[in-house]
N, C-alpha and C positions, 0 to 999 in steps of 0.2 A: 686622668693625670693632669695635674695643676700644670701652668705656664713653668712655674717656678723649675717645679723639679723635672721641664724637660729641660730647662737653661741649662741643672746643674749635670743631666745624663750629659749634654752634649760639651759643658768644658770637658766634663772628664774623657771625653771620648776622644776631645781634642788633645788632652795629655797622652792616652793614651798610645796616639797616630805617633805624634812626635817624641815618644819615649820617657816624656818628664813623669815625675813623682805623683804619685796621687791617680795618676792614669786606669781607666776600664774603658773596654771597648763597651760600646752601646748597648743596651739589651732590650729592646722593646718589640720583643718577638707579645704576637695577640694584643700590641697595648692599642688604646681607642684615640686616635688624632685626624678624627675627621675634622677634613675645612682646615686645619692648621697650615698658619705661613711658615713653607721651612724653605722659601728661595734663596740657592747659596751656601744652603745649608752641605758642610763636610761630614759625611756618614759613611766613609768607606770601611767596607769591610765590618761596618755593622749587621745586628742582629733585628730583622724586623721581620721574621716570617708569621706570615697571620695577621698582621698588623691591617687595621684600619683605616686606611691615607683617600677613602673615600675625597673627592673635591680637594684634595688638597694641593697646594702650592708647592711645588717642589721643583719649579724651573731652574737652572744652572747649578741643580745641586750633584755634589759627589758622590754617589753611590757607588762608584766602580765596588767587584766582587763583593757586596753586600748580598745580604742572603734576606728574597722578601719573596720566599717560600709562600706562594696561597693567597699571596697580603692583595688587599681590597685595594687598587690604586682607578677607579672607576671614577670617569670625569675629570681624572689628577692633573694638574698643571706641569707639564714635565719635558719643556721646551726645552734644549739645551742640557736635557739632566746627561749627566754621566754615568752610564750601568755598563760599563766595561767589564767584562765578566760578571754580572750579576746573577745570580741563581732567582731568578723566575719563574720557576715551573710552578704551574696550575695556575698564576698570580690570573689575578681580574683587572682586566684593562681596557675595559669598554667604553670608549668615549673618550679614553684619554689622550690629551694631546702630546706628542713626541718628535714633535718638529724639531731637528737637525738634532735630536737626542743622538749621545753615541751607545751603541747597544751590541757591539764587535764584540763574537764569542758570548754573548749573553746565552743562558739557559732557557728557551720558553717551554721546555714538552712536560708534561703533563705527569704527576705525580699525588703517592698514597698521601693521606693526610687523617691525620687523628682527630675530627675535631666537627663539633656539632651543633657548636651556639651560634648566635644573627653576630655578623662581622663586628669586632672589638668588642664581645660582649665577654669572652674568657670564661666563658660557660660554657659546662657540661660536652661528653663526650657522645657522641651520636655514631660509636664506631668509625670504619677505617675506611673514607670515599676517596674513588680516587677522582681527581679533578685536572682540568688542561686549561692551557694559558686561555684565557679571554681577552681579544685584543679586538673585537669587532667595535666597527665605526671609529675607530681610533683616529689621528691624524700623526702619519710618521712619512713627511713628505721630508725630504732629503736627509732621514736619521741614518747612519750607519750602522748598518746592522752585518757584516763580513764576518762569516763563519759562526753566526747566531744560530743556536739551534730550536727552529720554530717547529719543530714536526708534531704534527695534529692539535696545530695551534688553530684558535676559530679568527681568523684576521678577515672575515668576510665583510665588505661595504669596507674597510680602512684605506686612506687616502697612505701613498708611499711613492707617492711621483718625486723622480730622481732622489730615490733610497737606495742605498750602496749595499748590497745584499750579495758580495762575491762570496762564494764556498758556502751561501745559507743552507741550513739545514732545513726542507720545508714537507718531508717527507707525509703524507697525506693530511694537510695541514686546508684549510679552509678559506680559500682566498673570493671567494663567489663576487662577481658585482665591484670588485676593489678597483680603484686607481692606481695602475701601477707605470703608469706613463712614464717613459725614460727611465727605468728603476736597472739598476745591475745587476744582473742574476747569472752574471758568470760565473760556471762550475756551481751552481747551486743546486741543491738535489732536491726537486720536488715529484718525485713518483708517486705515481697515487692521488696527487693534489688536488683539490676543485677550481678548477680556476674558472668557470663557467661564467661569462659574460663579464667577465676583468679584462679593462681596459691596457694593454701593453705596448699600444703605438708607441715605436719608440726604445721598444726595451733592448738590452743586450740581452741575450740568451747563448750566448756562444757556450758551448760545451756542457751546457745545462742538460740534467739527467728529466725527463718528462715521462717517462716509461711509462704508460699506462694513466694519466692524467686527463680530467675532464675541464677540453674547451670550447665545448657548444658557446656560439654567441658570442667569443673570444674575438676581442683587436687588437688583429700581431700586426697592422699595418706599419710597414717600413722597421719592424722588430728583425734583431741578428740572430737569428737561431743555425750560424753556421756552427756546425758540426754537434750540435743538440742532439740527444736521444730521446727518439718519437714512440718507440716501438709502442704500439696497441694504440696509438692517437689517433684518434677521429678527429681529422682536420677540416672536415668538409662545412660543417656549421659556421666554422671561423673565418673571420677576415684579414686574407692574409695576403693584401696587396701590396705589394712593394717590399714584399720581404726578403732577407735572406735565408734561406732555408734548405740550402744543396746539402744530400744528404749521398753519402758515397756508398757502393754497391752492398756492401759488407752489413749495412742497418737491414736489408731487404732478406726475403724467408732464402734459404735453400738453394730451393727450386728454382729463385730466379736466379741468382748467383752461378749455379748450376748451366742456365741457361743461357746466360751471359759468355761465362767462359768458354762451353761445347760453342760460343758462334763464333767469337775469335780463333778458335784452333779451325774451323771451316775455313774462316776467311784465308787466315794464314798457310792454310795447306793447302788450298784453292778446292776444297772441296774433298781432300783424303780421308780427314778426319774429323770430329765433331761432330756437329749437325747444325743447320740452320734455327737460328734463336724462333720460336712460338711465345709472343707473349701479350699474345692477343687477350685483352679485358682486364690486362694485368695493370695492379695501382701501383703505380711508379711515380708517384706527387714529388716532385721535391730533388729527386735521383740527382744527383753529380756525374753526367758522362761527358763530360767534357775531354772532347780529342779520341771518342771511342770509333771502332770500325762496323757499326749494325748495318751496311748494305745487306741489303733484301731480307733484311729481318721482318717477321709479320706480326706490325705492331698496331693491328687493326682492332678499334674501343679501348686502348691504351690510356691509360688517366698517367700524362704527363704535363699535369698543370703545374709551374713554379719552377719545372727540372732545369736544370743547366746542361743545355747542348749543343754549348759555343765549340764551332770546329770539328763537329760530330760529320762522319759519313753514313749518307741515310739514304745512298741513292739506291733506286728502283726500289726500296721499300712501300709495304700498303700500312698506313698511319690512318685510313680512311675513319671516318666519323670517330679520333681520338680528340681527349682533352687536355690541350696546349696550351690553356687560356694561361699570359702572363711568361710562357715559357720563354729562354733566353736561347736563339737559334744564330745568333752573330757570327755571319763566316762559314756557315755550317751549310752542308752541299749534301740537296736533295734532290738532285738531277733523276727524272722520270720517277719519282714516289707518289704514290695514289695519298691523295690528300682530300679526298673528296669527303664533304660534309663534315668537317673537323671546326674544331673551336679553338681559332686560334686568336681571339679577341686577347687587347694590347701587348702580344706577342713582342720578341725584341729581335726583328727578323734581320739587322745591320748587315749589309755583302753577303747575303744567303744566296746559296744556289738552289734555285727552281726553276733551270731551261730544261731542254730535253738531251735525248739521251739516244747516240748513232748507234742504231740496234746493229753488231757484228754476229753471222754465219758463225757456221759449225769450221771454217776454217781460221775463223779469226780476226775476216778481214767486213770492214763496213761494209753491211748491206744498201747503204740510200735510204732506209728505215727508218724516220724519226719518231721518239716516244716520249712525249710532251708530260711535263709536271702536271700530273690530276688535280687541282685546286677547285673542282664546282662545286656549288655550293656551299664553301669555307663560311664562317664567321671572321674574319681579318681586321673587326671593329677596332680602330684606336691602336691598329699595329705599328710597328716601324718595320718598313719595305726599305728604307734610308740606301741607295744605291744596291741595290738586289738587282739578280741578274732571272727575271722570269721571259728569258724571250722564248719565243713558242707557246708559255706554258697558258693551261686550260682554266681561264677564271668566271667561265657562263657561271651565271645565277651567284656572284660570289658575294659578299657584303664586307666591303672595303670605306663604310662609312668611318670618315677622319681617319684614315688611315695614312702615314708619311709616306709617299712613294716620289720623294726628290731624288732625283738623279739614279732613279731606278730604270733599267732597261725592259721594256716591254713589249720591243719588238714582233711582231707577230703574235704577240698571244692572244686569245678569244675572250674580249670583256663582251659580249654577250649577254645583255642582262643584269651586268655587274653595275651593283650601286658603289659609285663616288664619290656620293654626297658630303663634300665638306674635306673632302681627301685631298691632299699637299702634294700636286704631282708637277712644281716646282724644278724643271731641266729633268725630267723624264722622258725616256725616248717611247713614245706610245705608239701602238699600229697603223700603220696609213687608215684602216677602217674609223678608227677613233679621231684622225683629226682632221 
C-alpha cells in the first residue's frame, strides 16, 4: 500500500466518523504497514484485523473499538494509544510499548483465525489456528486496562507497574517474571494464572479471584489481598511481608469451619455442647479471627503465619512449635498458653497477654497455683512486645533479638538464656534477676 492511498483510506474514514459525504470506515484488515508513522492517527472503530503494524508508530492514536483481530502490533509504538474496547484477541504484542495506553474493556483472549501467510503477506490459507494475545515483554506501565479481557493472554516478562487492571479478566493468562508493582487488580479474576516470580509489591488485590493460581517466587510485599480468593494457593514460596492478606473462616475446608464453630458452642455452653476445637498441623495462613473465643483450643504445628488475631482469646491454649511468623496478636490474651518453640519472628505482639494464669479447684475458688505463659524456646526476632503484659511468663532459651519490648512488663518472668541482643526494652519493668 502506497503512502498516497493510505492518506486517502484515512480522510475517508475521517468522513466517515463525522457523518459527511464521501465517508467509509477503514478497511485494512491483512494490509502490510510495517514501520509506518500513524502517531495521532484517528482509526476508531476501523477495520485492521490481520493487519501488519509490526514497529510501527501508533502513539496517541484512536483506535477505541477497532477491530485488530490477529493484527501483528510486535515492537509497535503505542504510548498513549486509545484501544478502548478494541477487539484484540490473538493480536501479537510482543515488545510492544503501551505506556499509559487506555485499553478498558479491550478484548485480549484468544481466537480462531483463517489464515496462513507470513504477517501482511494476504497470502494463502494454511486452515483455521487458533491463536492468543501475545503481549510478552511488552511495556504497559500505568495503561488502563479495567474490565480488559486478558484470559490466556501470554503477558509474561511485561512491565504494568501502576496499571489500572480493576474487574481485569486474566483467567489463566501468563504473567511469569512480570512487573506488576502497584498495579490494581481489584475484583480481577485471575484463576489459574501464572504469576510465578511477578513482582507485586505494592499491588491492590482486594477481592481478586486467585483460585488456584501459581506464585512460586511471588512479591506480594506490602500487596492488599484483603478479602482475595486463595483457594488451592501455594503461598509458601512467596514473599508475603507486610502484607494484607486476612482471609475470613468461610475461604477454609469444612472441617475446619466445622471445627471452629463445635468450639464456640463448648465455650459458650461452658462445655455441654460441641467440643473443644483440634486443629493441630492445620494451615490457617492468613485466617481473620480477630475477637474469636479459642481458649484451650489445641493449636499445636498450626501454620498461622500473616493470620489476624487482634483481640483473640487464646488462653491456656497449646500453639507450641506453631508458625506465627508476621502474625498480628495486638491485645490478644494468651494468659498460660504453651508457646514453646514457636516462630513468632516480627510478630505484632501490641498489649498482648502472656502472664500467667491463677489455676482454680473443682470448687471454683483459686488454688495459689500459678501457670505461667510457655514462651521457651520462641523465635520472637524483630517482634513488637510494645507494652505486653509477660510477667511470670517462661522465656528460657527464647530469641528476642531486636525485638521492641518498651514498656513491656516482665516482672518475674525467666529470661534464662534469652538472647536480647539489640532488643528496645526502653521503660520495661524487667525481673530483679535481670537488673
Amino acid at each position: 500500500m502506497t503512502p498516497h492511498e493510505l492518506v486517502a483510506i484515512l480522510d475517508r474514514h475521517e468522513r466517515f466518523l463525522k457523518k459527511k459525504p464521501g465517508g467509509n470506515r477503514a478497511n485494512l484488515a491483512m494490509a502490510n504497514l510495517e514501520g509506518a508513522s500513524l502517531s495521532g492517527v484517528n482509526l476508531e472503530s476501523g477495520k485492521l484485523s490481520g493487519a501488519n503494524l509490526i514497529d510501527c508508530d501508533l502513539s496517541n492514536a484512536n483506535l477505541a473499538h477497532s477491530d485488530l483481530f490477529a493484527a501483528h502490533l510486535t515492537r509497535a509504538e503505542m504510548s498513549g494509544c486509545n484501544l478502548f474496547r478494541a477487539d484484540l484477541r490473538g493480536a501479537h504484542l510482543r515488545g510492544a510499548s503501551l505506556k499509559k495506553a487506555i485499553l478498558r474493556e479491550a478484548d485480549f483472549r484468544g481466537g480462531a483465525l483463517l489464515y496462513g501467510g507470513k504477517p501482511g503477506s494476504g497470502g494463502g490459507s494454511g486452515g483455521l489456528n487458533f491463536v492468543r494475545a501475545d503481549l510478552a515483554g511488552a511495556n504497559m506501565d500505568d495503561a488502563m486496562l479495567s474490565n480488559a479481557n486478558l484470559s490466556g493472554a501470554d503477558l509474561s516478562e511485561v512491565s504494568m507497574a501502576g496499571a489500572d487492571c480493576e474487574g481485569a479478566l486474566l483467567t489463566g493468562a501468563i504473567l511469569s517474571r512480570s512487573n506488576m508493582k502497584n498495579v490494581n487488580l481489584t475484583k480481577a479474576d485471575l484463576r489459574g494464572s501464572d504469576l510465578s516470580g511477578v513482582n507485586l509489591s505494592g499491588a491492590v488485590l482486594r477481592d481478586a479471584n486467585l483460585a488456584g493460581a501459581v506464585l512460586a517466587g511471588a512479591n506480594l510485599r506490602n500487596a492488599d489481598l484483603q478479602g482475595a480468593k486463595l483457594d488451592g494457593v501455594d503461598l509458601s514460596g512467596a514473599d508475603t511481608t507486610g502484607a494484607n492478606m486476612a482471609r475470613s473462616a468461610e475461604n477454609f475446608s469444612s472441617q475446619i469451619q466445622d471445627s471452629l464453630q463445635s468450639h464456640y458452642s463448648w465455650i459458650n455452653s461452658n462445655g455441654d455442647s460441641g467440643a473443644r476445637a483440634d486443629l493441630s498441623g492445620a494451615n490457617l495462613a492468613h485466617i481473620d479471627l480477630q475477637g474469636v473465643n479459642l481458649s484451650g483450643a489445641n493449636l499445636k504445628g498450626v501454620i498461622l503465619a500473616g493470620a489476624r488475631l487482634r483481640d483473640a482469646l487464646l488462653i491456656m491454649c497449646d500453639i507450641s512449635n506453631a508458625d506465627l511468623r508476621g502474625a498480628d496478636l495486638s491485645r490478644a490474651i494468651l494468659d498460660g498458653s504453651n508457646l514453646r518453640g514457636s516462630d513468632l519472628s516480627n510478630a505484632v505482639m501490641e498489649s498482648i497477654g502472656l502472664a500467667w494464669v491463677d489455676i482454680k479447684g473443682a470448687d471454683g475458688k483459686p488454688t495459689g497455683r500459678l501457670w505461667p505463659a510457655n514462651l521457651s524456646g520462641c523465635k520472637l526476632i524483630e517482634a513488637s512486645l510494645v507494652r505486653g503484659n509477660l510477667r511470670g511468663a517462661n522465656l528460657s532459651g527464647a530469641d528476642l533479638r531486636s525485638a521492641d519490648l518498651s514498656g513491656a512488663l516482665l516482672a518475674d518472668a525467666n529470661l534464662r538464656g534469652t538472647n536480647l541482643e539489640g532488643a528496645n526494652t526502653a521503660g520495661a519493668t524487667m525481673p530483679a534477676s535481670a537488673g
